[in-house]
MARNU-949172 format. One record per residue: x, y, z of N, C-alpha, C in turn; residue in one letter. Coordinates in steps of 0.05 Angstrom, whole numbers, plus 5000, padded with zeros to 4 digits. Layout:
[[X, Y, Z], [X, Y, Z], [X, Y, Z], 'a'] ...
***
This chain:
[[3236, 8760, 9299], [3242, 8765, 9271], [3271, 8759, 9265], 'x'] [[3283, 8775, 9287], [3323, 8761, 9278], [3332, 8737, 9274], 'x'] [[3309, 8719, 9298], [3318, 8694, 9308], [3305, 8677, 9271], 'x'] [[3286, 8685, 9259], [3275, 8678, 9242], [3291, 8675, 9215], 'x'] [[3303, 8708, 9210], [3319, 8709, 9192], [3355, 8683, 9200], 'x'] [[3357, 8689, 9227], [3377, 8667, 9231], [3382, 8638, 9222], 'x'] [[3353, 8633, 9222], [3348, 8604, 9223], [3347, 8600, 9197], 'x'] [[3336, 8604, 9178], [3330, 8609, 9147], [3355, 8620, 9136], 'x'] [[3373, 8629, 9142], [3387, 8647, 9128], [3410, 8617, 9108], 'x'] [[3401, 8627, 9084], [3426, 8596, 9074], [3446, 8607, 9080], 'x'] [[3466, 8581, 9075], [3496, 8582, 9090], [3508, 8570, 9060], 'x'] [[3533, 8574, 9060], [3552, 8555, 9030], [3554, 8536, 9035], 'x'] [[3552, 8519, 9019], [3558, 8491, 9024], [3586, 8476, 9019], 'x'] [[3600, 8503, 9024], [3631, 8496, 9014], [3658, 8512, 9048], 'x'] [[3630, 8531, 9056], [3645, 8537, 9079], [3637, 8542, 9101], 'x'] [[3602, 8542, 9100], [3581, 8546, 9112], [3579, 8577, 9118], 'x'] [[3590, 8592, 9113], [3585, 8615, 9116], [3557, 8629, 9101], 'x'] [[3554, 8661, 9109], [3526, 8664, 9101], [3530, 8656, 9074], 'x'] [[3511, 8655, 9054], [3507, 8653, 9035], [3478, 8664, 9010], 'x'] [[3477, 8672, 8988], [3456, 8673, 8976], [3438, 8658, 8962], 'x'] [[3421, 8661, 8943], [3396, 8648, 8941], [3414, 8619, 8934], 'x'] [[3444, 8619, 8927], [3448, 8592, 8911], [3465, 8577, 8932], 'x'] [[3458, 8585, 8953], [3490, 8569, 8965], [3511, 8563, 8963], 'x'] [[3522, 8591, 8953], [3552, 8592, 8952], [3553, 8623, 8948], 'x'] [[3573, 8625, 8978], [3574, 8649, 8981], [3598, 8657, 8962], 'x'] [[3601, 8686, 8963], [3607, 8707, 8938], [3643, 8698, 8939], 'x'] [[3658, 8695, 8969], [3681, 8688, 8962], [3686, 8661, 8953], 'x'] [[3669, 8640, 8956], [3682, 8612, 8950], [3664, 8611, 8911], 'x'] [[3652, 8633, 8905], [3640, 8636, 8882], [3657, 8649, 8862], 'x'] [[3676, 8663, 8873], [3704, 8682, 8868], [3728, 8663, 8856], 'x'] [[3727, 8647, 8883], [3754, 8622, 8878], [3744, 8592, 8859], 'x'] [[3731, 8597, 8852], [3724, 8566, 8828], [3732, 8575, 8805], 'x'] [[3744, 8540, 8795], [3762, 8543, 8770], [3755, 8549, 8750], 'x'] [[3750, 8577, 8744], [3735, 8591, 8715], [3761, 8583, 8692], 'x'] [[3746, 8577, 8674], [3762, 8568, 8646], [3769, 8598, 8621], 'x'] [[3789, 8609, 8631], [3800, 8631, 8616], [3805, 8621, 8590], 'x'] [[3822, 8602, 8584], [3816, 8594, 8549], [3817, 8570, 8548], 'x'] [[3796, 8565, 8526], [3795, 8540, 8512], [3793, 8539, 8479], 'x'] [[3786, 8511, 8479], [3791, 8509, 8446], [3760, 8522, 8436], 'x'] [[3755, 8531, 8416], [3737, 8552, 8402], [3708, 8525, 8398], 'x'] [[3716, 8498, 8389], [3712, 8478, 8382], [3698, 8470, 8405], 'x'] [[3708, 8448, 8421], [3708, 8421, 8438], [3702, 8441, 8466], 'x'] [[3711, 8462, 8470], [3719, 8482, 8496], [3730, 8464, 8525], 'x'] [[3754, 8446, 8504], [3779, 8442, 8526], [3796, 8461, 8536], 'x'] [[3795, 8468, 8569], [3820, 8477, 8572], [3839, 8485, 8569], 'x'] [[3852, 8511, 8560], [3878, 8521, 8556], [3886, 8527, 8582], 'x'] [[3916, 8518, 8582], [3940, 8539, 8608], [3930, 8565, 8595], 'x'] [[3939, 8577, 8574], [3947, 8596, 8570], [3939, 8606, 8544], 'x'] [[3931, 8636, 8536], [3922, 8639, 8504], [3941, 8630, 8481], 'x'] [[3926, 8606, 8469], [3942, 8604, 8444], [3934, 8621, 8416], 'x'] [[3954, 8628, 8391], [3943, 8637, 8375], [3935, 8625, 8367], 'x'] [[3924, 8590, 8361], [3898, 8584, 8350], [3891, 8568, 8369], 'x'] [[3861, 8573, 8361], [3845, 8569, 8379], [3832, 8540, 8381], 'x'] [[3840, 8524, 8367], [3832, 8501, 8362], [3855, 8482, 8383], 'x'] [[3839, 8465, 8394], [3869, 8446, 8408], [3876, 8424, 8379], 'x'] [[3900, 8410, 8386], [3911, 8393, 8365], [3885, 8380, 8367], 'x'] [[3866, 8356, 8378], [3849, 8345, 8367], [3828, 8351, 8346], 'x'] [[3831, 8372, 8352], [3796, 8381, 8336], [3814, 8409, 8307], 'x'] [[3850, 8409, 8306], [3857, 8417, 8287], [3861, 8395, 8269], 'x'] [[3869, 8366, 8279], [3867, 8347, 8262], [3836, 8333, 8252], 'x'] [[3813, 8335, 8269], [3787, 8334, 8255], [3772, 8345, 8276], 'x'] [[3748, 8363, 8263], [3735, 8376, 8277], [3710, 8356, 8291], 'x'] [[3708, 8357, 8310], [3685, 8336, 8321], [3650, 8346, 8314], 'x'] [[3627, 8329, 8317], [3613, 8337, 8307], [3598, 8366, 8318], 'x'] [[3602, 8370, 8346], [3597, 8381, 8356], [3598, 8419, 8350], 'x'] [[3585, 8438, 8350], [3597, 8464, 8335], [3608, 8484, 8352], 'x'] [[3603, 8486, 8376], [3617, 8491, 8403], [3605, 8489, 8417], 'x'] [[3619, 8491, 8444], [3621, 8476, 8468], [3627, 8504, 8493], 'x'] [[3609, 8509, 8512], [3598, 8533, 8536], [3607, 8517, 8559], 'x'] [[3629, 8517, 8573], [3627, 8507, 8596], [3631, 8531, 8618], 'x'] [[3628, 8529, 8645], [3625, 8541, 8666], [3652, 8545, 8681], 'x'] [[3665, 8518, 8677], [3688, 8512, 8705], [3696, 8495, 8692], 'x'] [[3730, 8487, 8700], [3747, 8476, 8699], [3739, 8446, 8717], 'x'] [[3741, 8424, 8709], [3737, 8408, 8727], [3759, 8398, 8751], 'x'] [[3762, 8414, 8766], [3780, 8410, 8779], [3768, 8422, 8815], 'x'] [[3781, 8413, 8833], [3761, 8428, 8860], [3752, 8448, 8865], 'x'] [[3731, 8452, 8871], [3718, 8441, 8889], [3692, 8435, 8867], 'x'] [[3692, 8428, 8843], [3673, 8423, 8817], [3671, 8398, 8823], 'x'] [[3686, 8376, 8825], [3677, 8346, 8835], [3661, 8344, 8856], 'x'] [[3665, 8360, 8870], [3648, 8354, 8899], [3617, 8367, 8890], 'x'] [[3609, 8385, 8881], [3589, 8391, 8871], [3582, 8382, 8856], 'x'] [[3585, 8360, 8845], [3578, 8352, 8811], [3568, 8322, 8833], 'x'] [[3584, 8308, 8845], [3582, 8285, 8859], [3563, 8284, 8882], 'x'] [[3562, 8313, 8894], [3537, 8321, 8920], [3505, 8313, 8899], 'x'] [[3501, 8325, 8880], [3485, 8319, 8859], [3484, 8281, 8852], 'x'] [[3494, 8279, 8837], [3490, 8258, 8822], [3490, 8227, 8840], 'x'] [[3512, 8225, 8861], [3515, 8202, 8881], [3496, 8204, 8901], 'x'] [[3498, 8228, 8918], [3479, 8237, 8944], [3461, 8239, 8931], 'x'] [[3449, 8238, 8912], [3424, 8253, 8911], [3408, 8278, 8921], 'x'] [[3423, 8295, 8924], [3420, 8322, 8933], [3413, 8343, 8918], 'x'] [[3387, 8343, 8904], [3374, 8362, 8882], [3390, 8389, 8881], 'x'] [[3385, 8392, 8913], [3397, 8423, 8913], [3417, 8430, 8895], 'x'] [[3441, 8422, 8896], [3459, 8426, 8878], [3454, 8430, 8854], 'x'] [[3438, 8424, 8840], [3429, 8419, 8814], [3415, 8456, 8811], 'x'] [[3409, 8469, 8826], [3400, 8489, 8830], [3428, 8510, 8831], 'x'] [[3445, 8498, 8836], [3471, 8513, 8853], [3491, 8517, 8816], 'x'] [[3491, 8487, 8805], [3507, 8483, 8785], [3492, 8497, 8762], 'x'] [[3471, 8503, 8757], [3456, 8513, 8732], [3459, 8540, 8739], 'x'] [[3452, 8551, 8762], [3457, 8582, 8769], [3489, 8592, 8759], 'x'] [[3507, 8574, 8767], [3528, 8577, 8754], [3537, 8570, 8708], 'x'] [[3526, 8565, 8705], [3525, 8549, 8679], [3505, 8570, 8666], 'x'] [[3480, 8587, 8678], [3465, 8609, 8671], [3472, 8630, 8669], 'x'] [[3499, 8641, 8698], [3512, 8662, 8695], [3541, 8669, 8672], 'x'] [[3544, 8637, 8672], [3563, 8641, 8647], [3557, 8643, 8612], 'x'] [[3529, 8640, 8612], [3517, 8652, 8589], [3512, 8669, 8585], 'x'] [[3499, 8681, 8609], [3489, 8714, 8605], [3514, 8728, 8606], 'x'] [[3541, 8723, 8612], [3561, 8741, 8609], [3571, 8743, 8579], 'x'] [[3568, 8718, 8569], [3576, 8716, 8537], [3552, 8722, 8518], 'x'] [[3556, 8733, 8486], [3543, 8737, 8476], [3540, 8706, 8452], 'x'] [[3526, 8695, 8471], [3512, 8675, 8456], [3492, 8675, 8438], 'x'] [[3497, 8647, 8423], [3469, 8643, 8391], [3443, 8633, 8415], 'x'] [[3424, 8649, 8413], [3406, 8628, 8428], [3393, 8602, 8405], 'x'] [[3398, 8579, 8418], [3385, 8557, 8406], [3354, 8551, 8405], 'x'] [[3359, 8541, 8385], [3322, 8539, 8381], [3304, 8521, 8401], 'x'] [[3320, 8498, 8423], [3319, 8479, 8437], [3341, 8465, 8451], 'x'] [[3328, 8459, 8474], [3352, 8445, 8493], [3349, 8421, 8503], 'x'] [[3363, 8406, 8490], [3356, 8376, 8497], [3377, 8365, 8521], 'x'] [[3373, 8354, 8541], [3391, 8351, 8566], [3401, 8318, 8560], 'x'] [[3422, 8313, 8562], [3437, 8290, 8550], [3419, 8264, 8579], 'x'] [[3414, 8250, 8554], [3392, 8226, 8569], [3413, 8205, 8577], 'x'] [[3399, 8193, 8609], [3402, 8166, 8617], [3386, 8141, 8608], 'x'] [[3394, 8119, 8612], [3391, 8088, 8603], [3364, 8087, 8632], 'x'] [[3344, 8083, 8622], [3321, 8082, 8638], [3328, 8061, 8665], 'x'] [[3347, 8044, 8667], [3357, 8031, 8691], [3370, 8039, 8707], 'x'] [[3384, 8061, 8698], [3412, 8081, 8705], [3393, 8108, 8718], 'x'] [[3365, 8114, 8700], [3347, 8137, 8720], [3337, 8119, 8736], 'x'] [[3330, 8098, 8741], [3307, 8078, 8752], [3330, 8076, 8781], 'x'] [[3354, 8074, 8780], [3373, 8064, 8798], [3373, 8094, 8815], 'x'] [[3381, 8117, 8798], [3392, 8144, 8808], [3368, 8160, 8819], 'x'] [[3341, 8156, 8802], [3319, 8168, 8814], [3310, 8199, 8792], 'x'] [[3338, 8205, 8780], [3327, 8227, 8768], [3353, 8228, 8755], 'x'] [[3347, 8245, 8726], [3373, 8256, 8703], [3387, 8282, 8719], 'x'] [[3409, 8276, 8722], [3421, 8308, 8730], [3429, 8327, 8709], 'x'] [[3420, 8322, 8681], [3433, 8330, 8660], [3406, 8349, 8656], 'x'] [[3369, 8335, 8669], [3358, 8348, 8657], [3345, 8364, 8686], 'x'] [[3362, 8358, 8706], [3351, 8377, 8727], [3371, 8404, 8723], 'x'] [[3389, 8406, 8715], [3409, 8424, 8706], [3396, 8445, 8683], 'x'] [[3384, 8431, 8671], [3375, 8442, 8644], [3343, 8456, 8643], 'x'] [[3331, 8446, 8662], [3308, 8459, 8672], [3307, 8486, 8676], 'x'] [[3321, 8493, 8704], [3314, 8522, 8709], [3332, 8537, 8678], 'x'] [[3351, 8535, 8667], [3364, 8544, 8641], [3339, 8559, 8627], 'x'] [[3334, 8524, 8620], [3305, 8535, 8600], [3284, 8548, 8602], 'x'] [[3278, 8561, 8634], [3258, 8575, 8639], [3269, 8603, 8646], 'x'] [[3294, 8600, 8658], [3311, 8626, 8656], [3309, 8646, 8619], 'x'] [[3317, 8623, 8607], [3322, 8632, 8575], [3297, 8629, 8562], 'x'] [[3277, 8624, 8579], [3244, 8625, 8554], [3259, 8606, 8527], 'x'] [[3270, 8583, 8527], [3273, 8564, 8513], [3263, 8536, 8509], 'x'] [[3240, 8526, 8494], [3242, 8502, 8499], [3251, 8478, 8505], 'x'] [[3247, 8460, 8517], [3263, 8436, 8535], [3250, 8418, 8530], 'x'] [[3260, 8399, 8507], [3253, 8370, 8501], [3276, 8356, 8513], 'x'] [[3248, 8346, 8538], [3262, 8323, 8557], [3268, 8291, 8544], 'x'] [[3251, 8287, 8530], [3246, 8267, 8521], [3257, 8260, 8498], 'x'] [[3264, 8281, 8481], [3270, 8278, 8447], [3284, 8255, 8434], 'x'] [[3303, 8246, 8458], [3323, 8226, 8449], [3330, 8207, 8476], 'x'] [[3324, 8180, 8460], [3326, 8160, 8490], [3348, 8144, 8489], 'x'] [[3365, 8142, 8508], [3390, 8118, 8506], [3380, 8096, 8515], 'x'] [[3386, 8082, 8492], [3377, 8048, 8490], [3392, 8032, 8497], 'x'] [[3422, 8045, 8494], [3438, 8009, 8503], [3451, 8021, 8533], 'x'] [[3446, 8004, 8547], [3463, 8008, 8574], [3489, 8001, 8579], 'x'] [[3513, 8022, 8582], [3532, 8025, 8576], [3552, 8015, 8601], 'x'] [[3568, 8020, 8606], [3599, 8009, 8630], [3593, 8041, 8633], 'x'] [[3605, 8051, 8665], [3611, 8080, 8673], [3631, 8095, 8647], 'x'] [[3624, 8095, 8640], [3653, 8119, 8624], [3673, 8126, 8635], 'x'] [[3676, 8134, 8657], [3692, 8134, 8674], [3722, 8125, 8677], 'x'] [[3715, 8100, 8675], [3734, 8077, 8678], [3740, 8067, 8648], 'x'] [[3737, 8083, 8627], [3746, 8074, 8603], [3765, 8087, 8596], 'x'] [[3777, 8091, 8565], [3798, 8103, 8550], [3773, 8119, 8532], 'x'] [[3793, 8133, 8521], [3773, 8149, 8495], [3762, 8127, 8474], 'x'] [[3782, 8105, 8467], [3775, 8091, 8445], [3752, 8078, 8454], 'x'] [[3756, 8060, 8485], [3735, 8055, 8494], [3710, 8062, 8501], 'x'] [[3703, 8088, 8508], [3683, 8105, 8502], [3679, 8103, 8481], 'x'] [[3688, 8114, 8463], [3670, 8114, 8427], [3656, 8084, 8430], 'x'] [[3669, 8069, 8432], [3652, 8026, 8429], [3640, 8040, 8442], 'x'] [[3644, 8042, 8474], [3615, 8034, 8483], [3596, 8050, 8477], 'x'] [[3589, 8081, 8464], [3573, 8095, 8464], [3556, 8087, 8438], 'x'] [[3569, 8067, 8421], [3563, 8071, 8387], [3538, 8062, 8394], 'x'] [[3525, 8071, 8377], [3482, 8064, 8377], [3488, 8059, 8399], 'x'] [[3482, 8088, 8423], [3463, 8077, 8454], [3437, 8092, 8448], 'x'] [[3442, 8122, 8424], [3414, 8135, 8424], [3397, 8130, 8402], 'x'] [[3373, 8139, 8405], [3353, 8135, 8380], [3333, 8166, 8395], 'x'] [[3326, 8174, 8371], [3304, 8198, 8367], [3277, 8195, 8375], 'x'] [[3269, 8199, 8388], [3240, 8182, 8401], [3223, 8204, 8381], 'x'] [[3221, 8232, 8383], [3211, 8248, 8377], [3222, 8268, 8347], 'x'] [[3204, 8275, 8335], [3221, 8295, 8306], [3225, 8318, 8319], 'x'] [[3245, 8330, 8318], [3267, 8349, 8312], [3259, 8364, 8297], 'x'] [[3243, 8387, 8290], [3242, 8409, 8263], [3263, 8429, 8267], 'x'] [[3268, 8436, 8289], [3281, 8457, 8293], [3315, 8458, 8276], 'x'] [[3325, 8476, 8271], [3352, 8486, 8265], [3378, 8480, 8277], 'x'] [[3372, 8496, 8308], [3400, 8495, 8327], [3384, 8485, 8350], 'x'] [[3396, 8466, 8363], [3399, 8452, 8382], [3426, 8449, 8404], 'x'] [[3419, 8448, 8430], [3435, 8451, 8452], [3442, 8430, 8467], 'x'] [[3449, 8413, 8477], [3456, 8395, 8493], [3467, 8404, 8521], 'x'] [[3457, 8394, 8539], [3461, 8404, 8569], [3472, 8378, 8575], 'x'] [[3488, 8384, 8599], [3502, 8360, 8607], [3522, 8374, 8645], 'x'] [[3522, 8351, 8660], [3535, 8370, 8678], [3570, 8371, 8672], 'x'] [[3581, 8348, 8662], [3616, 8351, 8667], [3613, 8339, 8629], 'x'] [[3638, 8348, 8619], [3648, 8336, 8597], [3672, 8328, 8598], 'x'] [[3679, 8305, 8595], [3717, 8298, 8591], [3721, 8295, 8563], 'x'] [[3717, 8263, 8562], [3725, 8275, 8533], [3717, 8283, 8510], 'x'] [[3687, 8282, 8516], [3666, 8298, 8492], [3655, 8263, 8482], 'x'] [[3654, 8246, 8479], [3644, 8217, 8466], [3620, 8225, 8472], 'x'] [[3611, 8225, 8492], [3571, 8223, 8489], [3563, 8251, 8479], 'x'] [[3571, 8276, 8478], [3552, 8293, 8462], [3574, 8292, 8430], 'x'] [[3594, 8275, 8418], [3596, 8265, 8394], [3577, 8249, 8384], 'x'] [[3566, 8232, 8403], [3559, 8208, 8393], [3523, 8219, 8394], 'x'] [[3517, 8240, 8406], [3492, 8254, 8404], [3482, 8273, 8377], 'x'] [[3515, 8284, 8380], [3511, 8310, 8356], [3511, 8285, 8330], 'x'] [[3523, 8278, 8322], [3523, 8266, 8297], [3497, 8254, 8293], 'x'] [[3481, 8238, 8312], [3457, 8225, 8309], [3441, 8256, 8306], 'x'] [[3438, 8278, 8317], [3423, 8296, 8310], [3426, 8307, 8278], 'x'] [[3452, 8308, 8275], [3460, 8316, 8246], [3452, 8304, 8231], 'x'] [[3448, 8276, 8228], [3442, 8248, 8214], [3408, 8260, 8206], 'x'] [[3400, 8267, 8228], [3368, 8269, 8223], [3354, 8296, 8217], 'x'] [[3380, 8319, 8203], [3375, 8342, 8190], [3378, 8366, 8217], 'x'] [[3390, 8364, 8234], [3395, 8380, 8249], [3418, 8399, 8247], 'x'] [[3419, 8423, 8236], [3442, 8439, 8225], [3465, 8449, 8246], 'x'] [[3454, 8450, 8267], [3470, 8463, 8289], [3474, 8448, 8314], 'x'] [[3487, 8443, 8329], [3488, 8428, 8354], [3510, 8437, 8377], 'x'] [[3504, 8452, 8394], [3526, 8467, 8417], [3519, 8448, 8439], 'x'] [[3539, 8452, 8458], [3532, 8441, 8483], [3546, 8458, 8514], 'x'] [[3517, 8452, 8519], [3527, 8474, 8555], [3530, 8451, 8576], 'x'] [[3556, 8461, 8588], [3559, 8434, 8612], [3572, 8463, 8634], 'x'] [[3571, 8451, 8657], [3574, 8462, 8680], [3610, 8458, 8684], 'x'] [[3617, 8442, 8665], [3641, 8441, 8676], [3663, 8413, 8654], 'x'] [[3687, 8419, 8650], [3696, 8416, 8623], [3727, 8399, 8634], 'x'] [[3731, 8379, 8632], [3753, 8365, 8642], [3783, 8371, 8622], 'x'] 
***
């Protein structure tokens, strides 16, 4: 029986030590870069509390977006988990990052949304990767929160350059018309899941197309906020 529990017992995947159901034990769950303030808006990063709460971008125009839930700072050991996922192909994580992104909801008193739509890949880009990490993230959420989960609602059509390697301006081009609405929308408030945000271009260029098609509300939950 010991030898059983030994063998089984998960370990962290950050120090291998014991660990619980998520793989990541309680001290390296302690030390990740929790985001003490951000903007009320966009939920960029603050050093430090400002008295307003808006950062200069979104005091000079508010983006379409109505706020923004992130988990973590993108900063280490959040790349390595975000990248164990999405490059390795290592589901697990996807289990590890939502548990985290779940606990930071239930601590806040959140709007619950009427639906959660997980920010879609270019069918060559899933066809290449094997699976969305935006909607394996967003899965257990939605069954955690008894929320519906339209996987499908909205498909990206144009296949884009990494984002990555762009500027902001360059992001906006390349994102303009990548989505279209496959499915109607009745609902009110709507959620967007996503695992990292930098500079907010693809859930802009989401929320507005939702707004466009009578969608009143649009938040977005990401695991982690550059």
């Amino acid at each position: 029986m010991l030898l059983n529990k030994l063998l089984f017992t998960p370990t962290c995947v950050l120090c291998n030590d014991p660990a619980g159901i998520i793989s990541l034990c309680d001290a390296c769950q302690k030390d990740l870069p929790r985001i003490k303030y951000c903007c009320s808006q966009c939920g960029l990063p603050f050093q430090e509390k400002l008295d307003n709460a808006l950062c200069g971008e979104c005091q000079q125009s508010l983006p379409p977006i109505d706020y923004l839930i992130s988990s973590l700072a993108y900063d280490y050991p959040v790349g390595y988990l975000v990248s164990q996922l999405k490059f390795n192909r290592n589901l697990s994580y996807a289990k590890i990052l939502s548990h985290l992104l779940l606990n930071t909801l239930q601590s806040q008193k959140i709007e619950r949304p009427d639906l959660i739509i997980p920010v879609p890949l270019h069918k060559n880009r899933l066809r290449k990767r094997g699976f969305n990490q935006a909607l394996e993230i967003a899965r257990p959420l939605a069954k955690a929160l008894n929320i519906p989960l339209a996987k499908y609602a909205i498909q990206r059509i144009k296949q884009t350059d990494a984002q990555s390697l762009l500027s902001a301006k360059e992001r906006r081009k390349n994102l303009r018309h990548s989505f279209k609405i496959k499915r109607a929308i009745t609902v009110k408030h709507v959620v967007l899941v996503d695992d990292v945000v930098t500079t907010g271009v693809t859930t802009f260029e989401l929320a507005n197309l939702l707004k466009k098609s009578g969608i009143e509300k649009v938040g977005v939950w990401t695991v982690a906020r550059a």
